[in-house]
C-alpha positions as CSV (number, residue, x, y, z in Angstrom):
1,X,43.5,21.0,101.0
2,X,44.0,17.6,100.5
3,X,45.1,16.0,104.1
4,X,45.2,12.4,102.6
5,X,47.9,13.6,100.2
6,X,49.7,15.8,102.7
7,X,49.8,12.5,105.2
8,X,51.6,10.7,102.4
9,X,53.9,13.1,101.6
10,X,55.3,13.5,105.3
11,X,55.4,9.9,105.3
12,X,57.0,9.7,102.1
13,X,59.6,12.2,103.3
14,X,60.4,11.0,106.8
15,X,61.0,7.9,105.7
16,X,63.6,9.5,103.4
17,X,65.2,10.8,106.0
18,X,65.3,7.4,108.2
19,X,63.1,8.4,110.4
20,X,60.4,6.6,112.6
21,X,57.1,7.9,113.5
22,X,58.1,7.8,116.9
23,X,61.8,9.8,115.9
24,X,60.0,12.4,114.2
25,X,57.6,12.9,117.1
26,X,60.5,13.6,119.7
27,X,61.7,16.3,117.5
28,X,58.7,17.6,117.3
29,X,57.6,17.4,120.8
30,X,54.3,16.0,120.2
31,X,53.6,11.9,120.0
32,X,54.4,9.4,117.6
33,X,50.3,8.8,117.7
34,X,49.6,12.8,116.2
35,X,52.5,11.6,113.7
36,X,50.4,8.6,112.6
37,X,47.1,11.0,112.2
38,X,49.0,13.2,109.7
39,X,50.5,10.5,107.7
40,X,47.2,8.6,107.4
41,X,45.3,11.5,106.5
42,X,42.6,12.3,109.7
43,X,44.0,15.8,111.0
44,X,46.6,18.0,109.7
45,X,49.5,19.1,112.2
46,X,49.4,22.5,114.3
47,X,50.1,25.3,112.4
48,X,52.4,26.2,114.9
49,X,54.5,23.1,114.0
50,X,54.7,23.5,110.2
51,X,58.4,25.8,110.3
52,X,59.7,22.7,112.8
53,X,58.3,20.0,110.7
54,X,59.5,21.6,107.2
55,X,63.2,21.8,108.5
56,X,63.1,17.9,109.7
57,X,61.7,16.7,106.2
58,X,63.7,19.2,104.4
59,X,60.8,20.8,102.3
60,X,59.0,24.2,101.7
61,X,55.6,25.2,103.6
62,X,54.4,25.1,99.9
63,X,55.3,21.5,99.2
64,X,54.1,20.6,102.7
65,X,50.3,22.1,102.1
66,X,50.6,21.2,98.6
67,X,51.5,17.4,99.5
68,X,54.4,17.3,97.0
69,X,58.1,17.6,96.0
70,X,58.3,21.1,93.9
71,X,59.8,20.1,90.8
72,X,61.5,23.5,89.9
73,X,63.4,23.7,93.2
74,X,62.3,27.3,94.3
75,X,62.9,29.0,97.2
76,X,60.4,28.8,99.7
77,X,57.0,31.2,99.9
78,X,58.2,34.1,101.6
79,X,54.5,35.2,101.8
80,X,53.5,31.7,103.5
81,X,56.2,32.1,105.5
82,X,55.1,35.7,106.6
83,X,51.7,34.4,107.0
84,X,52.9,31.7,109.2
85,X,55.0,34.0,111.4
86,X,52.1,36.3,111.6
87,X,50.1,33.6,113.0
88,X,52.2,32.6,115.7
89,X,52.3,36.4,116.9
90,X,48.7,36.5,116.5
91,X,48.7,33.1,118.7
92,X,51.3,34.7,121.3
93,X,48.6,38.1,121.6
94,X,45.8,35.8,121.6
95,X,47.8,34.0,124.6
96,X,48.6,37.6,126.6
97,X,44.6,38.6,125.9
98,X,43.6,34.9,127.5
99,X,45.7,35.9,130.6
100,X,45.1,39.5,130.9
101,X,40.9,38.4,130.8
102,X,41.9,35.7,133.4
103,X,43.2,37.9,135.6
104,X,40.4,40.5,135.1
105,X,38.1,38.3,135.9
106,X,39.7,37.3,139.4
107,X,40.4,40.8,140.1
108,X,36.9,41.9,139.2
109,X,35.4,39.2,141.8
110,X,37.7,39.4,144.7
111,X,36.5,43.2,144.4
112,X,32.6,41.8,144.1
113,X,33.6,39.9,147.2
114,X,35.1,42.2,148.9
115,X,32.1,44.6,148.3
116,X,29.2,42.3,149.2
117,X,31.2,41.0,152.5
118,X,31.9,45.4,153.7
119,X,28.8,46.9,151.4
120,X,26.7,48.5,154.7
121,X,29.1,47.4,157.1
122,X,30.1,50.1,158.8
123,X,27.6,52.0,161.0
124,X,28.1,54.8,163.3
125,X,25.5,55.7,166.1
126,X,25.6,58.6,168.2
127,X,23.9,58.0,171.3
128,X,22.6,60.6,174.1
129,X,20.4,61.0,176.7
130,X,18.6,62.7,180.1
131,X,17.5,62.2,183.4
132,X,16.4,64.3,186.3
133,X,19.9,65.6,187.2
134,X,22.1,64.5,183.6
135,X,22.7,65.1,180.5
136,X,24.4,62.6,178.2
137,X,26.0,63.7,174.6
138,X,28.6,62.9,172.6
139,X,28.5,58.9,172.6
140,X,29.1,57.2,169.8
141,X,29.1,53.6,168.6
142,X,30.6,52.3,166.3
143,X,29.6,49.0,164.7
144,X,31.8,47.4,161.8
145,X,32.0,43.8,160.6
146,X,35.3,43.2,162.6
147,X,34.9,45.3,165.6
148,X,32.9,47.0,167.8
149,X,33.7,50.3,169.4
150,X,32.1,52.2,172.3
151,X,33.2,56.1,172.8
152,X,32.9,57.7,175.8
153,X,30.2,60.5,175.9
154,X,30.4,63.6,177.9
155,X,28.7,63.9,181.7
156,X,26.7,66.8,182.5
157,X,24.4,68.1,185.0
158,X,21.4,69.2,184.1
159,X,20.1,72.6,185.6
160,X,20.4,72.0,189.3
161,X,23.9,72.1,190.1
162,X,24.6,69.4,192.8
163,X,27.6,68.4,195.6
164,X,28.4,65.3,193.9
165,X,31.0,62.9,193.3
166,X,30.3,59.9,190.8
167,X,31.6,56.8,191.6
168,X,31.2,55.0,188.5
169,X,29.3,54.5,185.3
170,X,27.4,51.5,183.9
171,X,26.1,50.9,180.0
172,X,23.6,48.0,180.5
173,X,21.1,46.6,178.3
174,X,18.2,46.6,179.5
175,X,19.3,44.6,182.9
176,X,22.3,43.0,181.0
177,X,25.6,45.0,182.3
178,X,28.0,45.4,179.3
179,X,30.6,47.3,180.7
180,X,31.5,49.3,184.2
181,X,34.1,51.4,185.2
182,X,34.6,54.9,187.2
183,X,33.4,57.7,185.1
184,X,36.5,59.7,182.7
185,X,36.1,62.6,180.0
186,X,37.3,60.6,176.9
187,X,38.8,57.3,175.6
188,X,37.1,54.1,174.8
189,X,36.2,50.7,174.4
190,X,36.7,47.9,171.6
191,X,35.8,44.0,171.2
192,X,36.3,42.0,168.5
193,X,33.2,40.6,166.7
194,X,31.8,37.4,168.0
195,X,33.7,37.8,171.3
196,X,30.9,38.4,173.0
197,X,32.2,39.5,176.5
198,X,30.8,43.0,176.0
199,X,29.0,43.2,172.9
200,X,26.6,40.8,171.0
201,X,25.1,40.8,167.8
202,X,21.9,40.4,170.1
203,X,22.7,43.8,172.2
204,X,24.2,45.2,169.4
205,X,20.3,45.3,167.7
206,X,18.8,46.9,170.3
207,X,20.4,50.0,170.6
208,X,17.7,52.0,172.0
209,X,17.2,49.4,175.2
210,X,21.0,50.8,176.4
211,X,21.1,52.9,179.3
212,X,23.6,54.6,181.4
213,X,23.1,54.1,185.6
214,X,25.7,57.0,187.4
215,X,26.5,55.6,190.8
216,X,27.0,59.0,192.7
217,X,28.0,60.2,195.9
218,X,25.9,63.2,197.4
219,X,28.0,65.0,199.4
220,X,25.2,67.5,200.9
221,X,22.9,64.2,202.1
222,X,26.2,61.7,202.1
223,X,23.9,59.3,200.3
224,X,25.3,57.1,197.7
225,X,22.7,57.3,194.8
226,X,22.0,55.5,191.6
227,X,20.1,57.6,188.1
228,X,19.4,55.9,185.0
229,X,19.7,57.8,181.4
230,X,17.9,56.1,178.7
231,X,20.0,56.7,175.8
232,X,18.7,57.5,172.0
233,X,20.6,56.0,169.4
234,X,20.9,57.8,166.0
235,X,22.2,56.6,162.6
236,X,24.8,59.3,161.7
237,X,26.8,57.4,159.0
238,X,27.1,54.1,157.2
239,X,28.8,53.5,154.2
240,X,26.1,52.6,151.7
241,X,27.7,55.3,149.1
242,X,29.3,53.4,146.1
243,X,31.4,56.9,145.4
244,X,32.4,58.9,148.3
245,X,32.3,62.6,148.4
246,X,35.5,65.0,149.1
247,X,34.4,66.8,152.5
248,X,36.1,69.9,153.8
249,X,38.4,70.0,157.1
250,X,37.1,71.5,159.7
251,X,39.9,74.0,159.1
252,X,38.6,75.0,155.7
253,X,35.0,76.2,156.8
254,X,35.0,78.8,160.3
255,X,31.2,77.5,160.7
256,X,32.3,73.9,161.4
257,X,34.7,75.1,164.9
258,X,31.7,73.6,166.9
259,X,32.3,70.2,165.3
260,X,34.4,68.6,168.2
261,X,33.7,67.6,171.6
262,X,34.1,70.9,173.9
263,X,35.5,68.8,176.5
264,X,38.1,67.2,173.8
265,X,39.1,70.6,173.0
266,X,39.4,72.0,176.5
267,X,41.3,69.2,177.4
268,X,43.6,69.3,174.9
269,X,44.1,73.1,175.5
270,X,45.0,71.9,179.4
271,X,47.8,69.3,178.4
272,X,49.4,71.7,176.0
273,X,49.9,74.1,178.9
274,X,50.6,70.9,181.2
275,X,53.5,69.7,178.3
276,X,55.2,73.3,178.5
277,X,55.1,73.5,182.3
278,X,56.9,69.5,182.6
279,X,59.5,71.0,179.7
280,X,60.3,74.1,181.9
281,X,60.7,71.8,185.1
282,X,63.1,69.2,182.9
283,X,61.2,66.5,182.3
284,X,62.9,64.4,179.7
285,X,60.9,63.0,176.7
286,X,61.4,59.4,176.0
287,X,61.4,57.2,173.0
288,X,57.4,56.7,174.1
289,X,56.9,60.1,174.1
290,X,55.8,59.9,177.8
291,X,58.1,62.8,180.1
292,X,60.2,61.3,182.6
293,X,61.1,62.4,185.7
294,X,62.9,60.9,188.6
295,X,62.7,62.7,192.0
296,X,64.5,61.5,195.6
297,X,62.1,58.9,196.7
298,X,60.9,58.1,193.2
299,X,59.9,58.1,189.2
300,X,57.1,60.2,187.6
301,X,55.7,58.9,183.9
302,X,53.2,61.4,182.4
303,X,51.4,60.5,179.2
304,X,50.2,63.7,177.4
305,X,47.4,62.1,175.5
306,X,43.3,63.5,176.2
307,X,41.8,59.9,176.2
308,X,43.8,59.3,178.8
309,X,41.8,59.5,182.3
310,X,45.1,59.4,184.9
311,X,47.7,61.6,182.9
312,X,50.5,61.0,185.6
313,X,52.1,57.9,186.9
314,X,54.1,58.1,190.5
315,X,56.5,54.6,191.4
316,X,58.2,54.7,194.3
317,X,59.3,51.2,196.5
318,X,56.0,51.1,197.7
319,X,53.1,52.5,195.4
320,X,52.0,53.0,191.5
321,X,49.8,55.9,191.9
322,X,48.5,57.3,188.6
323,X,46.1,60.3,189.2
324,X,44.8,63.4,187.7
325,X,46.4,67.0,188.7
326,X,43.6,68.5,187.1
327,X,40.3,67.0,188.7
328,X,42.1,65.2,191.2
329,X,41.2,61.7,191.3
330,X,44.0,59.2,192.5
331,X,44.6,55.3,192.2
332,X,47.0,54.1,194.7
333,X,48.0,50.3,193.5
334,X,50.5,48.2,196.2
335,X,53.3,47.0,194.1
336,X,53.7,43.8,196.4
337,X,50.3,42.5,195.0
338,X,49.6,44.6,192.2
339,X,45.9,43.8,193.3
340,X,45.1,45.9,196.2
341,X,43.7,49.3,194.4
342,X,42.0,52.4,196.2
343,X,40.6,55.1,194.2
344,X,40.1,58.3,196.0
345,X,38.8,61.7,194.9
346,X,40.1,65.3,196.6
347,X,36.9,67.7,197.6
348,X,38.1,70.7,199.0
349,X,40.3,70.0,202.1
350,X,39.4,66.2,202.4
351,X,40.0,63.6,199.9
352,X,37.2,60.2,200.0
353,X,37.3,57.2,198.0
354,X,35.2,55.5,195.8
355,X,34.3,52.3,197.9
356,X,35.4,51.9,201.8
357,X,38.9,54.0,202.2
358,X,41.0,51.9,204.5
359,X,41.9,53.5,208.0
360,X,45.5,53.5,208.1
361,X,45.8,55.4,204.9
362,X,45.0,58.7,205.8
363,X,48.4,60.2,206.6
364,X,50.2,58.0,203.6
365,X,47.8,60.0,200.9
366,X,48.2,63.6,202.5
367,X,52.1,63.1,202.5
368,X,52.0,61.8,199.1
369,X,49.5,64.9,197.7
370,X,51.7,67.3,200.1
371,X,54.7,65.8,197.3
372,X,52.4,66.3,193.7
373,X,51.0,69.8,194.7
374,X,54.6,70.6,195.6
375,X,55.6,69.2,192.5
376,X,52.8,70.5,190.1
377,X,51.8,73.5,192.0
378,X,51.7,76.1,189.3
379,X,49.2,73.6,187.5
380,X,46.9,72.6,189.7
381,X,43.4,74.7,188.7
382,X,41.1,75.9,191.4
383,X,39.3,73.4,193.8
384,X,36.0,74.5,191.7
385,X,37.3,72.2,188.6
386,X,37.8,69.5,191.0
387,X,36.1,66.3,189.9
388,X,33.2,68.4,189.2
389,X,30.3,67.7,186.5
390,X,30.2,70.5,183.9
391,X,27.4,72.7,184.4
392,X,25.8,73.3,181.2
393,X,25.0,77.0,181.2
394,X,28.8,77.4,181.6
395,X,28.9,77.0,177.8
């Protein structure tokens, strides 16, 4: 192919049609300077613009690659003209491919990303433990690159079977306090990753320097009293697995019903009695799915939920009180200061509190539990489930 004879030709033939270098370019949308290339023989134009520039200079794709007029006037090359069309499809796929790779490729690394920033993020410890009078099972934390959780365990004595009441519960590291707070059957506790008021990276690495201090009261000696558990940590899951496998529901194996928390299960089996008994006495359901009630002297909110340790709130003019029917444990909160809390725990026929129980009180809290048991009398199990630590041979 002869590109000096080709540049003449278009020259020869624009200027035939009173054109300039510059005119022709417009049409073409290219510049006047790629129009001087061709003409002068240094680059043949785009094949893309060969239809375009044939209808400007009025002349076949064969007398434009041949570089001259054809003298016996016939019609154009429909085969150079089906090549040529074929090419700018073949450029249009060629154009799809580019984009469809592009976009591959970015999808392919925001998934390498993605994996290298959660590949073995995600670890789950189950943590337990034993002292002289407890057991601890069924803790588990939970350690992901966003958040950390903390599950509460289960409480139990072990063998001797002692007149207790525990005040509250401590997780500590080592002598570093991480979190306290009376002792409840279920529920737990979350912080964000790098927020550091509970939970440090630090902490976080030492699992097996945790351990649990039970602040008790003994009733037989009236001694408060203090235990530590050391708690074991174990690795239960983490997820290293590039394919994860289909496991079976509990449901779909009868060997697996020991798989949840006895506790969970026996409280769940207590609220779903508790939910019938609040329908049968007309407690409406609102759109939070808590049961409302509202009495003569005030309102009663119960959640039905088994992570939550004070099922039943109580507003009247005077108090919040959100307690337990079922082990009996009580926070009175003063709605003038929202500040002033009491915590109190029912033993028998006298009800104590967890720090100093303020004198004048006494009448206030036995006409207020005179009202519950009134009001949840057919619920209320025996004094022996009070507050009490499981015993383990009950299981």
């Amino acid at each position: 192919m002869d590109l000096e004879k080709i540049g003449n030709f278009i020259a020869e033939q624009r200027v035939k049609k009173k054109l300039t270098q510059k005119e022709l370019a417009n049409k073409l949308n290219v510049t006047n300077k790629a129009v001087s290339k061709w003409e002068n023989g240094r680059s043949l134009p785009d094949v893309g613009l060969f239809e375009n520039l044939c209808f400007e200079l009025d002349i076949s794709l064969n007398e434009l690659l041949s570089g001259g007029k054809d003298n016996k006037k016939e019609k154009k090359d429909e085969a150079t003209m089906y090549f040529l069309k074929h090419f700018k499809k073949k450029n249009k796929v060629l154009l799809l491919a580019s984009v469809i790779t592009i976009f591959l490729i970015l999808f392919i690394s925001g998934l390498f990303i993605y994996f290298i920033n959660n590949y073995n993020k995600i670890k789950v410890y189950s943590l337990s433990g034993e002292s002289e009078n407890f057991i601890y099972s069924e803790g588990l934390f939970i350690d992901t690159n966003q958040e950390y959780f903390y599950t509460f365990g289960l409480l139990e004595q072990n063998k001797s079977i002692l007149d207790m009441n525990i005040l509250k519960i401590s997780l500590k590291n080592g002598d570093e306090l991480l979190f306290e707070d009376q002792y409840r059957s279920g529920g737990y506790l979350s912080e964000l990753r790098g927020y550091n008021e509970m939970f440090t990276d630090e902490n976080v690495k030492n699992l097996d320097n945790w351990l649990l201090e039970v602040t008790y009261f003994d009733n037989s000696s009236e001694i408060e009293k203090t235990e530590i558990i050391k708690l074991q940590s174990e690795l239960k899951l983490k997820n290293s697995n590039f394919l994860s496998k289909k496991v079976k529901s509990i449901g779909d194996n009868t060997e697996n019903t020991n798989a949840t928390s006895s506790l969970t299960e026996d409280r769940n089996k207590t609220l779903e009695t508790f939910e019938d008994y609040l329908v049968k006495k007309d407690y409406i359901l609102d759109e939070e799915d808590n049961y409302i009630k509202k009495s003569s002297s005030g309102i009663y909110s119960i959640t039905i939920n088994p992570y939550v340790s004070h099922p039943v709130t109580y507003k009247d003019d005077i108090y919040i009180i959100q307690f337990d029917p079922f082990y009996q444990t009580y926070n009175f909160i003063e709605k003038s200061s929202y500040g002033y809390i009491v915590s109190y725990v029912r033993l028998n026929d006298s009800i104590g509190c967890y720090q100093e129980c303020p004198l004048d009180m006494d009448e206030t809290i036995k006409e207020y539990l005179e009202m519950f048991d009134q009001e949840f009398n057919e619920i209320i199990p025996p004094r022996s489930s009070w507050m009490k630590l499981v015993d383990k041979d009950d299981f």
